[in-house]
C-alpha positions as CSV (number, residue, x, y, z in Angstrom):
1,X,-30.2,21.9,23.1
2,X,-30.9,22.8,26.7
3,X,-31.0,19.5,29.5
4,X,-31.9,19.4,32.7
5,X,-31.3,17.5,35.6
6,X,-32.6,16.2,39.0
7,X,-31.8,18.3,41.8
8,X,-28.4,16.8,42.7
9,X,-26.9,16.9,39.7
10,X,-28.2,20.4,38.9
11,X,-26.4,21.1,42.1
12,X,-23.6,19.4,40.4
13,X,-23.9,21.3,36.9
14,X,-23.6,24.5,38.8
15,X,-20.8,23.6,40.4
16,X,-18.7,22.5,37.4
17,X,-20.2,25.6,36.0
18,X,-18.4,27.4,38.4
19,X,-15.0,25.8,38.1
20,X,-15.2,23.6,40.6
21,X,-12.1,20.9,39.4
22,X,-13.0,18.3,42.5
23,X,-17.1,17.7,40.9
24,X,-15.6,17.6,37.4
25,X,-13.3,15.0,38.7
26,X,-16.2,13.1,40.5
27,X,-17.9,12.7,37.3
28,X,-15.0,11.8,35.3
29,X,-13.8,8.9,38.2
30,X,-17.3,8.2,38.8
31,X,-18.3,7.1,34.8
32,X,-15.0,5.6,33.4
33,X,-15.0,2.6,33.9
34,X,-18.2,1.5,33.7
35,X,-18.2,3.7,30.3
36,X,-15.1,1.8,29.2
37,X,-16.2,-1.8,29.8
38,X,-20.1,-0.9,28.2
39,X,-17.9,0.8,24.9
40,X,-15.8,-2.2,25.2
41,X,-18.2,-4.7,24.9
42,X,-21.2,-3.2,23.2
43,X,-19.0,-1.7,20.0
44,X,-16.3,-4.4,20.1
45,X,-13.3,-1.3,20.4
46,X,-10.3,-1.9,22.5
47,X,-9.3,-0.3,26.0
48,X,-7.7,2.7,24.4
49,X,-10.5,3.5,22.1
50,X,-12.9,3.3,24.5
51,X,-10.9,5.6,27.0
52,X,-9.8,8.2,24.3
53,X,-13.6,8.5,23.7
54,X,-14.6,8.2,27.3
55,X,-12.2,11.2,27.6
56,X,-13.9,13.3,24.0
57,X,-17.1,12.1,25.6
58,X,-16.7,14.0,28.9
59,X,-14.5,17.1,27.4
60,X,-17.8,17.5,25.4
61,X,-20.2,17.5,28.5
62,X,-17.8,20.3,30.3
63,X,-17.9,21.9,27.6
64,X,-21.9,21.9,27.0
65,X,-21.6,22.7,31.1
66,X,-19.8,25.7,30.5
67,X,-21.5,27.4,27.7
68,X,-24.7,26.8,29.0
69,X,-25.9,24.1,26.9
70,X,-26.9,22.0,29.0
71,X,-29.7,23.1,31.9
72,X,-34.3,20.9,30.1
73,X,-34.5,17.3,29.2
74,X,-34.6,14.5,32.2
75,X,-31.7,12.4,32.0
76,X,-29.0,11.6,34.3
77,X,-25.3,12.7,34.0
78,X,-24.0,9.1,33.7
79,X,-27.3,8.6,30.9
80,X,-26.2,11.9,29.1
81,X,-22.3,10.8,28.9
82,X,-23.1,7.7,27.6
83,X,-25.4,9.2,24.7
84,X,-22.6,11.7,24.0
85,X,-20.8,8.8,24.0
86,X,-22.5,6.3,21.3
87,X,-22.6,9.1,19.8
88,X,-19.0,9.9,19.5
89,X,-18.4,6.3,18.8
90,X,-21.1,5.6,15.8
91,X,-19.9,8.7,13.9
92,X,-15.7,6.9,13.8
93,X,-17.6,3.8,13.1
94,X,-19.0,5.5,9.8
95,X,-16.3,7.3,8.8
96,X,-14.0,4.2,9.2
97,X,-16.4,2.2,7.0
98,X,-16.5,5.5,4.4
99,X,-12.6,4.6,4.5
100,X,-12.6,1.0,4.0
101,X,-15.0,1.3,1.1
102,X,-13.4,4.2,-0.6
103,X,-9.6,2.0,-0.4
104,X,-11.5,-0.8,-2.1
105,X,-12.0,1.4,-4.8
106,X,-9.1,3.0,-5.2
107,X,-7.2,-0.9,-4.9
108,X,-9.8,-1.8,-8.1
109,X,-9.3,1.6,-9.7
110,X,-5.5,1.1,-9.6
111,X,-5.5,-2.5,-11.0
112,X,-7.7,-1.7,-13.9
113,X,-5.9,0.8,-14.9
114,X,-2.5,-1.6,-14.4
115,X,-4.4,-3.3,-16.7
116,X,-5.5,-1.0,-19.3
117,X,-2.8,1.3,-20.6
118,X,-5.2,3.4,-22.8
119,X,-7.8,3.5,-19.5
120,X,-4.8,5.2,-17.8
121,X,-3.8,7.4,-20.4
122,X,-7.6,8.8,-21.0
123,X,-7.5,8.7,-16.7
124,X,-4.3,11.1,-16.5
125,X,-5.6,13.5,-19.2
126,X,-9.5,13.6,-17.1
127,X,-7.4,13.7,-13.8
128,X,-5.3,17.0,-15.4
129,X,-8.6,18.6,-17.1
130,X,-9.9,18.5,-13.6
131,X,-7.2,20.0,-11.7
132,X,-7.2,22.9,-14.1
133,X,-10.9,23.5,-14.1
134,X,-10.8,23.2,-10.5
135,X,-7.7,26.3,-10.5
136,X,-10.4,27.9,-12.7
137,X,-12.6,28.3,-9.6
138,X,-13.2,30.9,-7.3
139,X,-11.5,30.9,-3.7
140,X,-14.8,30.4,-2.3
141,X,-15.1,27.3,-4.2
142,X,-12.1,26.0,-4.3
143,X,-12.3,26.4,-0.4
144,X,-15.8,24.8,0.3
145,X,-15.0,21.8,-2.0
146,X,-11.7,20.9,-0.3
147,X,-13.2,21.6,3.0
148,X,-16.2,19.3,1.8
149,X,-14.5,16.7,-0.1
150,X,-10.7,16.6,1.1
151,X,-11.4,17.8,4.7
152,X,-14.5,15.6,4.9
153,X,-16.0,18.3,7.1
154,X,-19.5,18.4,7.8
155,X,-21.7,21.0,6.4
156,X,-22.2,22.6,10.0
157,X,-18.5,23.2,10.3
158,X,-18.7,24.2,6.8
159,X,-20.9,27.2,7.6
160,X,-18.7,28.1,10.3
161,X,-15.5,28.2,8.6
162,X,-16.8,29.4,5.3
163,X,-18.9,32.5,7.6
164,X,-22.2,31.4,5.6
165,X,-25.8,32.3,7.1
166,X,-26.7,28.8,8.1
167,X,-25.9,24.9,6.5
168,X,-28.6,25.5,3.9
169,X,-26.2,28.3,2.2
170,X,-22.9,26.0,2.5
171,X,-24.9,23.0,0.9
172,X,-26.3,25.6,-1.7
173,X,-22.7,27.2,-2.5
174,X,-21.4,23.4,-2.9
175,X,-24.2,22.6,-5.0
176,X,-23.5,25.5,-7.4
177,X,-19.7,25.5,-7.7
178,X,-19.9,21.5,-8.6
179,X,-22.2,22.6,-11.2
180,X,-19.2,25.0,-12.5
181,X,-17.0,22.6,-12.3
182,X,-19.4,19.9,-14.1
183,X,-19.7,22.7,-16.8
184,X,-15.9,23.0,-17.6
185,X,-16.0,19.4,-18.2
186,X,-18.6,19.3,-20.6
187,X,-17.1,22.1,-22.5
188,X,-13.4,20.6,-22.5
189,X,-15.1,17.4,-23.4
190,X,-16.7,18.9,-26.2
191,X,-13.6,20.8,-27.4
192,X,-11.5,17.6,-27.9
């Protein structure tokens, strides 16, 4: 994505771009607080939180600085920083509620199964069947689905990682070594 600025803070872009420490300072001391107190109040995080992704927030903008990311949309620095930073602070928000809901399960999974000795039993032998189909699998898969799945990396990173084309080709592979896996399954299923 390419931004653009008005004319100071292009003048201010091209000076971070060229290493200048004292305007990357400026923009750090000039946004933090207000960039605290707005995370503060308008997500309900503590101090901390909101500083640790003040601080993300602004190592992101140097970084889009200094590859050249960012020089045609009209925004201000402060207004860019604080996109990158709802951002930043939406995406822990989903990931955390991802977390919550997934322990929930696991907490019922784990009392029914208390309950039910034969649901564990049949649970242990699936939970065994799918390990060893899953060492069945090639590296490639093996590798994409633990990225995917244990990782909880995004299909983007994915690509990168896995050296694939584009995220289209990672989702694809994914798609296709589930359906390997779903097919051992069936066919140790069927065999007893």
């Amino acid at each position: 994505m390419k931004v653009s600025f008005r004319k100071s803070e292009k003048e201010l872009i091209a000076k971070i771009r060229g290493g200048n420490t004292k305007a990357m300072e400026n923009v750090y001391l000039q946004n933090r607080s207000e960039f605290v107190s707005w995370a503060e109040s308008k997500f309900g995080i503590n101090y901390e939180d909101a500083l640790d992704h003040y601080q993300d927030t602004v190592t992101i903008f140097f970084e889009q600085v200094m590859d050249g990311r960012i020089t045609n949309v009209s925004s201000s620095v402060k207004t860019y920083l604080f996109g990158i930073g709802k951002n930043r602070i939406k995406q822990q928000f989903d990931v955390s509620s991802r977390q919550e809901k997934h322990m929930e399960g696991l907490a019922e999974h784990y009392q029914f199964l208390a309950q039910h000795e034969d649901a564990a039993e049949a649970y242990e032998r699936s939970r065994t069947q799918t390990q060893t189909m899953f060492e069945k699998l090639g590296d490639n898969c093996k590798e994409i689905l633990k990225l995917f799945y244990f990782d909880k990396r995004s299909m983007s990173e994915i690509a990168k990682i896995m050296n694939h084309k584009s995220e289209a080709v990672s989702r694809t592979t994914k798609k296709r070594c589930l359906e390997k896996l779903r097919a051992g399954s069936k066919e140790t299923l069927a065999d007893g």
